[in-house]
ROKE-553461 format. One line per 2 residues: their letters; for each residue z, y negated, x negated of C-alpha. Coordinates in steps of 0.05 Angstrom, whole numbers, plus 32768, in hexadecimal, padded with zeros to 4 digits. Layout:
a = Z Y X; ...
***
This chain:
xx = 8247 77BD 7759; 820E 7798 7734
xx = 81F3 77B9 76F6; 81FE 7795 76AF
xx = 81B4 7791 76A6; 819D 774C 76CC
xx = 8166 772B 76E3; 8150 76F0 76B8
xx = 8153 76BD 76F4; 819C 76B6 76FF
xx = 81B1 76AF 774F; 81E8 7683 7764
xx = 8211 76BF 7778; 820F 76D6 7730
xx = 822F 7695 7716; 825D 7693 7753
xx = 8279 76DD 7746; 8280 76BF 76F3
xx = 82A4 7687 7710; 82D2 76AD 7731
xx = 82E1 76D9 76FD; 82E9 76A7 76D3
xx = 831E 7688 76FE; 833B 76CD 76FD
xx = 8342 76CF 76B5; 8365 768A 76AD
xx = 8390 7699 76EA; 83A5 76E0 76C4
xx = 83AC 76BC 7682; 83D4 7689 769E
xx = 8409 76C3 76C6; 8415 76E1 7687
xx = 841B 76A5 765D; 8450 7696 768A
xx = 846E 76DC 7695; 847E 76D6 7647
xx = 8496 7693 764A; 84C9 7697 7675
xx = 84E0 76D7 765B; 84E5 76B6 7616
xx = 8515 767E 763C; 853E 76AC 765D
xx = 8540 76CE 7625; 855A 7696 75F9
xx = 858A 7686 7634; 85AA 76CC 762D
xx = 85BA 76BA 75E9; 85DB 7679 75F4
xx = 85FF 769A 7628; 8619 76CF 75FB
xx = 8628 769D 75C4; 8658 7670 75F6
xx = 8673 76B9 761D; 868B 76C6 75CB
xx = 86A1 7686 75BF; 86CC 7686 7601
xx = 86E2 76CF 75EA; 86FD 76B1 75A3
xx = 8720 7675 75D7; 8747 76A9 75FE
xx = 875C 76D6 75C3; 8776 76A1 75A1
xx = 879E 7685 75D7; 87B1 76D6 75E5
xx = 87D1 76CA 75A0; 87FA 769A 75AC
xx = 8816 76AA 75E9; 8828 76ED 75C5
xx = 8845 76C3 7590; 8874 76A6 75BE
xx = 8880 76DD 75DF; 88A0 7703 759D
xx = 88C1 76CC 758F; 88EE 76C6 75CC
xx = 88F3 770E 75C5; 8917 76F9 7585
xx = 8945 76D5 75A8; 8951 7704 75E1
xx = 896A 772F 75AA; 898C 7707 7585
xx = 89B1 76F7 75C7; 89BE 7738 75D1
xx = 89DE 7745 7592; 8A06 7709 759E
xx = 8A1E 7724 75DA; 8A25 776A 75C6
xx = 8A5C 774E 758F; 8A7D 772B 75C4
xx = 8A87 7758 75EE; 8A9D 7789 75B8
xx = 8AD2 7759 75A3; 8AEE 7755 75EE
xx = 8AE9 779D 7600; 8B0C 77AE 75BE
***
């Protein structure tokens, strides 16, 4: 390893070695810059995707509803053909 004190003449493999860690430094700047990027856009598609995952959730339970809508109300009829039948039948057997 070279020592921090230099020479006053610099040598072309001095400004080589700054070059390169130069190029180093831009490269690392520019991995992270992008690391956080792309977590902040995955990040903001998680939260659409949550938003239309609820939205499709509110869909389904209100469709739920009405199919258990229906479903009580032919379970009214059912039993008020049942009493119909009950009566007739009580009428015949008496």
């Amino acid at each position: 390893m070279r020592t921090i004190a230099r020479k006053a003449g610099a040598t072309l493999g001095d400004e080589m070695e700054a070059a390169v860690w130069t190029a180093l430094a831009i490269l690392a700047a520019m991995s992270f810059g992008t690391l956080f990027y792309l977590g902040a856009r995955i990040d903001g598609l998680g939260a659409r995707l949550d938003a239309r995952i609820d939205s499709f959730a509110e869909r389904m339970d209100a469709g739920f509803a009405r199919v258990d809508s229906r479903f009580d109300h032919i379970e009214e009829r059912f039993d008020a053909l049942t009493a119909r039948l009950d009566a007739h039948l009580d009428r015949h057997a008496g």
